[in-house]
Backbone and ligand atoms as CSV (ligand in chain L), in Angstrom:
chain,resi,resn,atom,element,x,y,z
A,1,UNK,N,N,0.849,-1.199,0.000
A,1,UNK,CA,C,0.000,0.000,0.000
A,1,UNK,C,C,0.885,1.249,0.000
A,2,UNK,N,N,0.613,2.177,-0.688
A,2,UNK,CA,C,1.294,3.423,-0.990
A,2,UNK,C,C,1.040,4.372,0.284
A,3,UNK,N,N,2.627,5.018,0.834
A,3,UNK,CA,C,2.182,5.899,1.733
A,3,UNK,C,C,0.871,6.972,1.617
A,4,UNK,N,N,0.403,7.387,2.870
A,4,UNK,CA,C,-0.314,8.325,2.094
A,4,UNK,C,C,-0.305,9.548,3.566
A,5,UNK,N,N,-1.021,10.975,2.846
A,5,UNK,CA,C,-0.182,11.974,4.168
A,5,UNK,C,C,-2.012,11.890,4.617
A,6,UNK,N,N,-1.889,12.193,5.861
A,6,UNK,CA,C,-2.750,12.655,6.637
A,6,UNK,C,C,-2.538,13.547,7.874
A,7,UNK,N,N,-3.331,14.753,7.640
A,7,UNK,CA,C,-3.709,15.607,8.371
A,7,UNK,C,C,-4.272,15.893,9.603
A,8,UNK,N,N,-3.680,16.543,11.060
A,8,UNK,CA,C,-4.253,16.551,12.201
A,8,UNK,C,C,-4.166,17.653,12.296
A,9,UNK,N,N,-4.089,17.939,14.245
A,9,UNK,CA,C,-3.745,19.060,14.696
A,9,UNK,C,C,-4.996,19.403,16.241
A,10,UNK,N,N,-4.390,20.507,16.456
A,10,UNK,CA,C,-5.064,20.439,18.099
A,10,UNK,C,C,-6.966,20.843,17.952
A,11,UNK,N,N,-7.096,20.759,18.921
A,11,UNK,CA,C,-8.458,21.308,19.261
A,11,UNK,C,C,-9.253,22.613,18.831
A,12,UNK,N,N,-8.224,23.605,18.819
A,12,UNK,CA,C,-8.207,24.752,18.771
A,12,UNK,C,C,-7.981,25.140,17.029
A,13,UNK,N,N,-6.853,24.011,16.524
A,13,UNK,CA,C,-6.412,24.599,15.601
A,13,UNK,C,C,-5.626,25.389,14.979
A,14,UNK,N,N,-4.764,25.766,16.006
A,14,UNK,CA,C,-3.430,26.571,15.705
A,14,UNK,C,C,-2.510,25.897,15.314
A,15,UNK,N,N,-2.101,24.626,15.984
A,15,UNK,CA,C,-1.056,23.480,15.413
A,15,UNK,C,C,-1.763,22.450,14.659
A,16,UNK,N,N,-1.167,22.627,13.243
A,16,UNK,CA,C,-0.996,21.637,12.318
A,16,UNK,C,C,-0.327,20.631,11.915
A,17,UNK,N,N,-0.858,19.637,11.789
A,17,UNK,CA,C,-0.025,18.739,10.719
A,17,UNK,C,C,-0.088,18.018,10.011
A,18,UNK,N,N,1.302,17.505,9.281
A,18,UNK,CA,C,0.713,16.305,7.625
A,18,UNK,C,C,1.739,15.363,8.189
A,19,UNK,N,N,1.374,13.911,8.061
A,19,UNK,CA,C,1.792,13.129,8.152
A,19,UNK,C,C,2.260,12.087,7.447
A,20,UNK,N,N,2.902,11.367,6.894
A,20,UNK,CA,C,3.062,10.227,5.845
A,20,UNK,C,C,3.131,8.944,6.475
A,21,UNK,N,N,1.755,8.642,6.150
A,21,UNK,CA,C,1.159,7.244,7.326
A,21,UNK,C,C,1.567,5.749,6.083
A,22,UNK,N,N,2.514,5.387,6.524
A,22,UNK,CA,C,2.722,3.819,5.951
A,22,UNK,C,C,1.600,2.618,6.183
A,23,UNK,N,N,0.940,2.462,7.366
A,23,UNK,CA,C,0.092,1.552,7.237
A,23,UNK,C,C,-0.724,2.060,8.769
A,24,UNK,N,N,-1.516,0.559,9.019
A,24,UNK,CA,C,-2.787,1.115,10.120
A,24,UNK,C,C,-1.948,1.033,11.558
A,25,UNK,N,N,-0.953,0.495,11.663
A,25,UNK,CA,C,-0.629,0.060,13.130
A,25,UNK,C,C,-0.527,1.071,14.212
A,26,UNK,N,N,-0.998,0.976,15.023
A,26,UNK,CA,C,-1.058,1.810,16.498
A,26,UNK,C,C,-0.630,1.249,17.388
A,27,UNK,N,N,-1.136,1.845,18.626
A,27,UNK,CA,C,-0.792,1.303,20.044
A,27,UNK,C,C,-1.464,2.148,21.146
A,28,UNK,N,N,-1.488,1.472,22.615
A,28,UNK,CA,C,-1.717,2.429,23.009
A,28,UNK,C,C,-0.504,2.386,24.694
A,29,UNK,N,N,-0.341,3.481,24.906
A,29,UNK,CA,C,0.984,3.308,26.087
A,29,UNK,C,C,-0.104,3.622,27.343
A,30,UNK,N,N,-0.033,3.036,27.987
A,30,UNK,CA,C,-0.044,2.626,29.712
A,30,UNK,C,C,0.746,2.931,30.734
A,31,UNK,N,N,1.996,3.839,29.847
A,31,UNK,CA,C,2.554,4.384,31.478
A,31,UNK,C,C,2.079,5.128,31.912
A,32,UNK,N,N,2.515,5.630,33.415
A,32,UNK,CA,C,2.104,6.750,34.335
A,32,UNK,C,C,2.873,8.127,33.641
A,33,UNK,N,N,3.938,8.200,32.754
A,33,UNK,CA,C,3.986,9.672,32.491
A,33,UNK,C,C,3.290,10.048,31.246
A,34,UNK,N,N,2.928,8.977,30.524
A,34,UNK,CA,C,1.672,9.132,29.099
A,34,UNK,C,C,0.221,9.668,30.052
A,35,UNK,N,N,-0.213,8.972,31.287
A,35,UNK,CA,C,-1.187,9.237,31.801
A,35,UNK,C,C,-1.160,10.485,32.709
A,36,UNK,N,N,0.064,10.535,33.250
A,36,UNK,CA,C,0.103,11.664,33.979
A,36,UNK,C,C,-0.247,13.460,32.392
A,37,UNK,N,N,0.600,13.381,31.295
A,37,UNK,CA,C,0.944,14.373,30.543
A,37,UNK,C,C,-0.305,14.488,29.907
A,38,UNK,N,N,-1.306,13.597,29.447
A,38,UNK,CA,C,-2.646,13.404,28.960
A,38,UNK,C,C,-3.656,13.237,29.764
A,39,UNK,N,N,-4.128,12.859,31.292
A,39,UNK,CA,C,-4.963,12.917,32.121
A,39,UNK,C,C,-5.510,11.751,31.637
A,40,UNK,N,N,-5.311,11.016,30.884
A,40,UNK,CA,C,-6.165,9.987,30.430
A,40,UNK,C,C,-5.693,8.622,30.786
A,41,UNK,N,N,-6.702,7.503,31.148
A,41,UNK,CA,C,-5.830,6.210,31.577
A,41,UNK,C,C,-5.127,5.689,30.697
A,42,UNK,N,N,-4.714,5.984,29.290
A,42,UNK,CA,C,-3.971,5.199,28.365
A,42,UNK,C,C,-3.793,6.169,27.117
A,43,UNK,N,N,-3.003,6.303,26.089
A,43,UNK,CA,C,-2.877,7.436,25.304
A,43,UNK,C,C,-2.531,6.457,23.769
A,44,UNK,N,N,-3.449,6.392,22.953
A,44,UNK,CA,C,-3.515,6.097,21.871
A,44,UNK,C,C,-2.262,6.800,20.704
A,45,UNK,N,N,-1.363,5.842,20.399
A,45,UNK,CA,C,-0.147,6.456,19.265
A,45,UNK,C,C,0.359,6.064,18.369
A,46,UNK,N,N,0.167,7.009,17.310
A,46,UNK,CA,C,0.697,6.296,15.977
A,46,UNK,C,C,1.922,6.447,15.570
A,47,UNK,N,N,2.888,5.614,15.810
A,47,UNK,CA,C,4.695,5.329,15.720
A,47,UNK,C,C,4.578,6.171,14.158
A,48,UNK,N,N,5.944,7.323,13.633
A,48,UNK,CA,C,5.808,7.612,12.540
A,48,UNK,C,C,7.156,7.868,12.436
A,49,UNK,N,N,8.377,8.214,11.447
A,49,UNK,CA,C,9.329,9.103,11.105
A,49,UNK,C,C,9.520,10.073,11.372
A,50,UNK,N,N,10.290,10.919,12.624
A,50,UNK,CA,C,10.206,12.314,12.525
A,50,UNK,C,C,9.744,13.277,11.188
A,51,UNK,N,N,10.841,12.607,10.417
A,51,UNK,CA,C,11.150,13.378,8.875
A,51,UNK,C,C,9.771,13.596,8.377
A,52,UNK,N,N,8.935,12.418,8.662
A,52,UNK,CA,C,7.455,12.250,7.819
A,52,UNK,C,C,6.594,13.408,8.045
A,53,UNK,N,N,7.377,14.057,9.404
A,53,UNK,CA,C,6.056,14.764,10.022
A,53,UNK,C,C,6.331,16.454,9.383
A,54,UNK,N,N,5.775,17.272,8.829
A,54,UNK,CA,C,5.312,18.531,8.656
A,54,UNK,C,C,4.741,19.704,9.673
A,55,UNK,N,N,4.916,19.990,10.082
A,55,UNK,CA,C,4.131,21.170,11.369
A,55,UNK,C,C,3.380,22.368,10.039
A,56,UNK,N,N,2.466,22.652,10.263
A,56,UNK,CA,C,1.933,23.935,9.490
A,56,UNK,C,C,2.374,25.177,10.307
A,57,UNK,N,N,2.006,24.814,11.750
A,57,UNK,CA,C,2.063,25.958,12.033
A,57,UNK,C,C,3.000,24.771,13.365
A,58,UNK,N,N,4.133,25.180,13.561
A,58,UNK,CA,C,4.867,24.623,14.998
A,58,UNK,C,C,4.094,24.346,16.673
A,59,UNK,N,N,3.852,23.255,16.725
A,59,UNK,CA,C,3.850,22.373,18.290
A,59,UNK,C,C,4.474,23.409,19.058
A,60,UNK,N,N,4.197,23.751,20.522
A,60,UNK,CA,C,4.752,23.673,21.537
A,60,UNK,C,C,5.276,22.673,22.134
A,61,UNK,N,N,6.352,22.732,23.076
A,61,UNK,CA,C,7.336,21.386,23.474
A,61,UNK,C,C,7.588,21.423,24.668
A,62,UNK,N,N,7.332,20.175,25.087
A,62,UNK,CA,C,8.041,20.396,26.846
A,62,UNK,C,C,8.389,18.887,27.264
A,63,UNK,N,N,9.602,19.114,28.295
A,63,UNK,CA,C,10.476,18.263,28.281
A,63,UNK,C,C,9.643,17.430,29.321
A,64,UNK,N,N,9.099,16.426,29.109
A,64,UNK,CA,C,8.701,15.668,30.376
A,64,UNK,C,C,9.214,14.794,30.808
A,65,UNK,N,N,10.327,14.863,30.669
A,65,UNK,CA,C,11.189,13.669,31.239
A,65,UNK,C,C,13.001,13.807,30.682
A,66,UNK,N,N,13.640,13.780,31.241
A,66,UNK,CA,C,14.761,14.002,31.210
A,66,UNK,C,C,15.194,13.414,30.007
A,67,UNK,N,N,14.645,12.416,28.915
A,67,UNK,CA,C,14.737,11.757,27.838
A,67,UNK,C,C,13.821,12.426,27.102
A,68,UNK,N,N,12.752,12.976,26.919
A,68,UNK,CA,C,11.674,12.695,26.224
A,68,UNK,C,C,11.066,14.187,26.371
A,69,UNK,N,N,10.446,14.861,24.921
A,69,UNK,CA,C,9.349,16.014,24.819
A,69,UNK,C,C,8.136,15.527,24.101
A,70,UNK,N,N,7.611,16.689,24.589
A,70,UNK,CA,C,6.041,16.728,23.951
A,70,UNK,C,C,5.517,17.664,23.038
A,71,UNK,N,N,4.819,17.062,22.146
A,71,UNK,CA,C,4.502,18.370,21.502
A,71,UNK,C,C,3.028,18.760,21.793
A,72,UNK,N,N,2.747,19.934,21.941
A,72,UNK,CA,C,1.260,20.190,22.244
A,72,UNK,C,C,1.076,21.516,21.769
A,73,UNK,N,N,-0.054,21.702,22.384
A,73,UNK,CA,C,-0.796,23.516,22.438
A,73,UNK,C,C,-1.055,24.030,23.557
A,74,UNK,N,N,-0.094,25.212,23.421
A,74,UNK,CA,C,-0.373,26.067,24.397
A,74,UNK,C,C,-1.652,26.803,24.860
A,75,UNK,N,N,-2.594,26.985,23.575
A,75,UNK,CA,C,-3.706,27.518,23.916
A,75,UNK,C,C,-5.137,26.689,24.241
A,76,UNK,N,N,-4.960,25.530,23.731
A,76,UNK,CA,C,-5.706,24.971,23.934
A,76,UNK,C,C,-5.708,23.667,25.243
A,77,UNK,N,N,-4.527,23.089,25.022
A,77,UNK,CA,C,-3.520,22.095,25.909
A,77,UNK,C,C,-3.991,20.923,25.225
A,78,UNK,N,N,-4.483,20.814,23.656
A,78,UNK,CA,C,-4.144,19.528,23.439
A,78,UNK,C,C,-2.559,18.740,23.007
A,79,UNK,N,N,-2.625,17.053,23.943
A,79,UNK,CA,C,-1.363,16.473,23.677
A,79,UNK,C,C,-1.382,16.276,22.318
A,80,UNK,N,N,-0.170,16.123,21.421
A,80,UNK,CA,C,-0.017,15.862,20.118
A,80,UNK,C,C,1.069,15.080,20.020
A,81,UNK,N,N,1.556,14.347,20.789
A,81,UNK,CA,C,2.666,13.153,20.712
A,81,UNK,C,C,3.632,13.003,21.799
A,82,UNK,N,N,4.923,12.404,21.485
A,82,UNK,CA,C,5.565,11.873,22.319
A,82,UNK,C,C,6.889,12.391,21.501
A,83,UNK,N,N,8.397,12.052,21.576
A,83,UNK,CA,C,9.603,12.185,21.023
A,83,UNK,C,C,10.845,12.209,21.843
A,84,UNK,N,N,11.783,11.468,22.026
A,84,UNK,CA,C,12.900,11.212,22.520
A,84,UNK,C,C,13.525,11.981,22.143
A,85,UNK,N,N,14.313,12.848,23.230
A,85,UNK,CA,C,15.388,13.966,22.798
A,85,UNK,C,C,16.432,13.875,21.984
A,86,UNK,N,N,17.207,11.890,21.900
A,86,UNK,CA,C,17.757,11.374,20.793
A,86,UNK,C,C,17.878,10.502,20.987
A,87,UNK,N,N,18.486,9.807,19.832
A,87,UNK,CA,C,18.783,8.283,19.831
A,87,UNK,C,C,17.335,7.781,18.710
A,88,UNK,N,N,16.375,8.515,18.283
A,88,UNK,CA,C,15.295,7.868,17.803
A,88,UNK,C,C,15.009,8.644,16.618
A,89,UNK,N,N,14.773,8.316,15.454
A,89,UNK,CA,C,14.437,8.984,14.068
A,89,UNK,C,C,13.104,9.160,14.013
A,90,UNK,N,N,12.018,8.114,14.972
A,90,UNK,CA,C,10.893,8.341,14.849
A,90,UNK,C,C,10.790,8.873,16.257
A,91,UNK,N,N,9.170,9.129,15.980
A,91,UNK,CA,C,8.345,9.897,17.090
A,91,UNK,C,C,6.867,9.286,17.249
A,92,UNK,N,N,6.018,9.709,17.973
A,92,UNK,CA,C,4.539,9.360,18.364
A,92,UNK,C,C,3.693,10.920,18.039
A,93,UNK,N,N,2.417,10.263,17.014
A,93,UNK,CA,C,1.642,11.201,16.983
A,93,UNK,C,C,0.524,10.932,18.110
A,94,UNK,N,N,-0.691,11.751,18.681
A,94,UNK,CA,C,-1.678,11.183,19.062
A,94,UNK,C,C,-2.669,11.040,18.050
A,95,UNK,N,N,-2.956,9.333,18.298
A,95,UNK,CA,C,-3.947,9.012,17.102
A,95,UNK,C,C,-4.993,10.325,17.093
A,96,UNK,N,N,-5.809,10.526,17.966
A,96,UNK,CA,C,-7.406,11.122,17.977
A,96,UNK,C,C,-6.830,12.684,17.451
A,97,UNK,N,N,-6.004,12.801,17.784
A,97,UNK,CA,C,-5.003,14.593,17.103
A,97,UNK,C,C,-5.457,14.508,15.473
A,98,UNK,N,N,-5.719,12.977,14.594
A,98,UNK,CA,C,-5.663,13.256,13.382
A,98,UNK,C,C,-7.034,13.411,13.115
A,99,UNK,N,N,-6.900,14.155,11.923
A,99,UNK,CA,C,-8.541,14.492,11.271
A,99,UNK,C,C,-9.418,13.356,11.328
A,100,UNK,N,N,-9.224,12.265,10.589
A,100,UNK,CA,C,-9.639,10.761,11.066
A,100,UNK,C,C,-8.714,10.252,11.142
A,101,UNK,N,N,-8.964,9.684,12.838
A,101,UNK,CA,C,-8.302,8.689,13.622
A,101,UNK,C,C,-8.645,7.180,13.363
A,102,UNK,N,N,-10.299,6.983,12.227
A,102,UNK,CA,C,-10.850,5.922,12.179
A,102,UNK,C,C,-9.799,4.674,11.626
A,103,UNK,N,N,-8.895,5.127,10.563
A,103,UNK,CA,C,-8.476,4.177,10.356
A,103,UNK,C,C,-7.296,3.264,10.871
A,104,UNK,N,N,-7.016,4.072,12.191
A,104,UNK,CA,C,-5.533,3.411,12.725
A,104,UNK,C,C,-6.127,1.910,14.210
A,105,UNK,N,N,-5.536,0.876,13.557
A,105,UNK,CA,C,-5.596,-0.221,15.027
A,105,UNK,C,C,-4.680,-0.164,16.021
A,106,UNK,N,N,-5.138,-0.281,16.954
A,106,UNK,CA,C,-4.310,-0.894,18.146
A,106,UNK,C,C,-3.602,-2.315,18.047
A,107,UNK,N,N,-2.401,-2.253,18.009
A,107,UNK,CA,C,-1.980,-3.413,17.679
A,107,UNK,C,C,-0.910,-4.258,18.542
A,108,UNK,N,N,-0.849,-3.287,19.762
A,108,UNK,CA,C,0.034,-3.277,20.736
A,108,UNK,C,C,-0.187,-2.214,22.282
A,109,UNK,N,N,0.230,-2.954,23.748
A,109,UNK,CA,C,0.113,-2.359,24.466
A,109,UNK,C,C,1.616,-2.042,25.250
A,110,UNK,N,N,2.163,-0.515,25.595
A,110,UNK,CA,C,3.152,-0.491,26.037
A,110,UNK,C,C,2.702,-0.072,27.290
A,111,UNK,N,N,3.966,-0.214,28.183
A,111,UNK,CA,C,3.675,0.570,29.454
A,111,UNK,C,C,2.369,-0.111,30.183
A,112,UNK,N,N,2.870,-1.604,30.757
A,112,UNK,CA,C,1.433,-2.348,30.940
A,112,UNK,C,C,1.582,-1.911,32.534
A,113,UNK,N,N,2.725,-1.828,32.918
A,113,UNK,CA,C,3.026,-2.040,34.262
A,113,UNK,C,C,2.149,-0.975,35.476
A,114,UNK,N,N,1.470,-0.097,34.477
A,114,UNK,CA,C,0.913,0.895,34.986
A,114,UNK,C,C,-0.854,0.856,34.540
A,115,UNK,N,N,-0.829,-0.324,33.788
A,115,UNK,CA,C,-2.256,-0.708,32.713
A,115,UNK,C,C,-3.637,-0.443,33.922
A,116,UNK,N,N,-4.719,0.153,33.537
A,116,UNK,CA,C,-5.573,-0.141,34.359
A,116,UNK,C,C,-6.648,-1.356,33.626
A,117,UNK,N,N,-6.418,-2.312,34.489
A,117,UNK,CA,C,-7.095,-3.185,32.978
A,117,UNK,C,C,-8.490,-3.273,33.312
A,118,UNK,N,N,-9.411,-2.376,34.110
A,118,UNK,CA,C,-10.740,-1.962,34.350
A,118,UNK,C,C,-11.467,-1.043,33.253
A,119,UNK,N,N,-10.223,-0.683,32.562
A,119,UNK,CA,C,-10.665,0.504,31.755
A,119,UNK,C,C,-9.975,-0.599,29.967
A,120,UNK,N,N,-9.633,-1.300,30.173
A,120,UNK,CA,C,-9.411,-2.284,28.947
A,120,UNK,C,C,-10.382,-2.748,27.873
A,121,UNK,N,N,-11.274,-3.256,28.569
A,121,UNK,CA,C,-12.284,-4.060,28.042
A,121,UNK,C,C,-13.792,-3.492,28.098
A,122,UNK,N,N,-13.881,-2.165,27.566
A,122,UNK,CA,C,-15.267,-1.264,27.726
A,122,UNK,C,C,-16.392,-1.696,26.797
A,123,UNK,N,N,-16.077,-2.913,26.321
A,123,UNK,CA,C,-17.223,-3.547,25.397
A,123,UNK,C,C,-18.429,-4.189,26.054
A,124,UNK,N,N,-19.885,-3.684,26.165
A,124,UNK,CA,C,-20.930,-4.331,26.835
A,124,UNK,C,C,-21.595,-3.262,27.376
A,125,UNK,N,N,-20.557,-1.850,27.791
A,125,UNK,CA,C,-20.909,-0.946,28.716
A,125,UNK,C,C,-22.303,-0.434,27.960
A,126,UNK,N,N,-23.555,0.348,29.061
A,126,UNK,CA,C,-24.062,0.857,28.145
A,126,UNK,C,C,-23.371,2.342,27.405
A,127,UNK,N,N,-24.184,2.517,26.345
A,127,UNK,CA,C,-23.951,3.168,25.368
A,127,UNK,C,C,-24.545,4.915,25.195
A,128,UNK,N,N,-24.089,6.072,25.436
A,128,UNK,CA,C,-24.921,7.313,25.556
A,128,UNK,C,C,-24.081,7.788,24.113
A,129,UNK,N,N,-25.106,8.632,23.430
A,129,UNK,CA,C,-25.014,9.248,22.699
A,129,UNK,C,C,-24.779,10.701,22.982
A,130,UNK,N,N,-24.387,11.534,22.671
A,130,UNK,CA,C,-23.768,12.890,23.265
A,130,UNK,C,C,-25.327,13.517,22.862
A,131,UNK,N,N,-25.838,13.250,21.934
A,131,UNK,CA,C,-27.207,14.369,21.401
A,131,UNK,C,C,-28.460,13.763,21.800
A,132,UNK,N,N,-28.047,12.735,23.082
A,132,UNK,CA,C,-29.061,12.407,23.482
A,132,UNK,C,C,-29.031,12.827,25.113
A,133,UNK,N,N,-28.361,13.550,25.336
A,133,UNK,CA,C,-27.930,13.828,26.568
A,133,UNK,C,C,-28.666,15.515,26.668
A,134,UNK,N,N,-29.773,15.714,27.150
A,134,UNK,CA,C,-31.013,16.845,27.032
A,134,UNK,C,C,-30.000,18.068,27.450
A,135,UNK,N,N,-29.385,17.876,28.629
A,135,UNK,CA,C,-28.876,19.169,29.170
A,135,UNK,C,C,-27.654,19.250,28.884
A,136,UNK,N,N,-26.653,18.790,28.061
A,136,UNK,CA,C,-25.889,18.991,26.827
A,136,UNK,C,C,-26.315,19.797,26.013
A,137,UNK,N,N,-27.443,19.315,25.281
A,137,UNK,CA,C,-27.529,19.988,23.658
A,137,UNK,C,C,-28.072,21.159,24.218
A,138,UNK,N,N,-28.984,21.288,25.456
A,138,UNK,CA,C,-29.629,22.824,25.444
A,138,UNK,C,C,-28.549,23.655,25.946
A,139,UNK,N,N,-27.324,23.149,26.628
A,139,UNK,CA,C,-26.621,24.712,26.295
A,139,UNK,C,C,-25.659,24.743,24.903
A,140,UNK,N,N,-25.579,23.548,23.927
A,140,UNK,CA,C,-24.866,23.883,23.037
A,140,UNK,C,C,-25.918,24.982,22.376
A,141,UNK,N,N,-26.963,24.635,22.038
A,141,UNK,CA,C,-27.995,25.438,21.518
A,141,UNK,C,C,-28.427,26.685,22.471
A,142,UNK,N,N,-28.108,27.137,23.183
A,142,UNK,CA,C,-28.630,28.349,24.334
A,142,UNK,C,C,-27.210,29.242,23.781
A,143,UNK,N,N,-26.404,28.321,23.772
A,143,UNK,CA,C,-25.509,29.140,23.582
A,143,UNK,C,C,-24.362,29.628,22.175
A,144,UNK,N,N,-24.652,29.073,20.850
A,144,UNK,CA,C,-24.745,28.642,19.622
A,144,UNK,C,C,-25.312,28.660,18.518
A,145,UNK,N,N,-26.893,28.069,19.094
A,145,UNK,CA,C,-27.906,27.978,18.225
A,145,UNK,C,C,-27.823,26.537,17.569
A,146,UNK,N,N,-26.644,25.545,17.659
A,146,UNK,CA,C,-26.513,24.261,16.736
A,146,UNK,C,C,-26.049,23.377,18.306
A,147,UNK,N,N,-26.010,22.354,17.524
A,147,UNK,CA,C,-24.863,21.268,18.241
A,147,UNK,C,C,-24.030,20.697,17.162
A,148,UNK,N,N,-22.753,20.671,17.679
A,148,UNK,CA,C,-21.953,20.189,16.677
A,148,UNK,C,C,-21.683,18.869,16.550
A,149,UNK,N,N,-21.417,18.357,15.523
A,149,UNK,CA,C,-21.665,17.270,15.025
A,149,UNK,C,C,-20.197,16.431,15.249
L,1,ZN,ZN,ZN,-4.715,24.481,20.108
């Protein structure tokens, strides 16, 4: 399959980027400083080439670890990857950072040692829809006029 580039970037939209995605493989890391830097129990990442990666408009960076930066947004505070200060040609995007994230698998778990495996297996749970949630949509709409899609 032929590389192909795909497009992310933060929440906000100030940081951009293009990517040159070789195939679907992901992962998701389970350590405590992926969870600590993202608030989230596990951080979904797509392994890529530094070189591959494009900034439109330049990441903010911060060193979270005496090895390792981050790239993010300052204005918004979304995470946008991972990157070893050296020794590594590649880097980590965050999957959900890309425009569609639909097509990347999980194909691997790092950083188990910290895994919450309560939060692993969310298949069965029930199911809420965001536009079914009444006092959601009335302040997207109170305050908007829409809900976004
Ligand atoms: Zn932003």
């Amino acid at each position: 399959m032929a590389d192909e580039v795909m497009e992310g970037g933060c929440a906000c939209g100030r940081v951009r980027f293009k990517a040159k995605i070789a195939n679907d493989d992901a992962y998701l890391c389970h350590c405590r400083m992926c969870q600590r830097a993202t608030g989230s129990v596990s951080i979904a990442f797509k392994n890529v080439k530094a070189a591959d990666v494009t900034w439109g408009s330049p990441p903010d960076r911060y060193d979270s670890s005496p090895i390792a930066r981050r790239p993010y947004c300052r204005e918004c505070g979304t995470s946008l990857g991972f990157i070893f200060k050296e020794g590594s040609e590649n880097m980590d995007l965050t999957v959900a950072s890309f425009d569609d994230p639909s097509r990347f698998k999980p194909r691997h778990h790092f950083g188990v040692e910290s895994l919450h495996r309560a939060w692993l297996n969310t298949e069965g749970l029930p199911e809420h829809r965001t536009s079914d949630h009444q006092p959601l949509v009335d302040k997207w709409i109170e305050t908007t006029g829409s809900v976004p899609d």
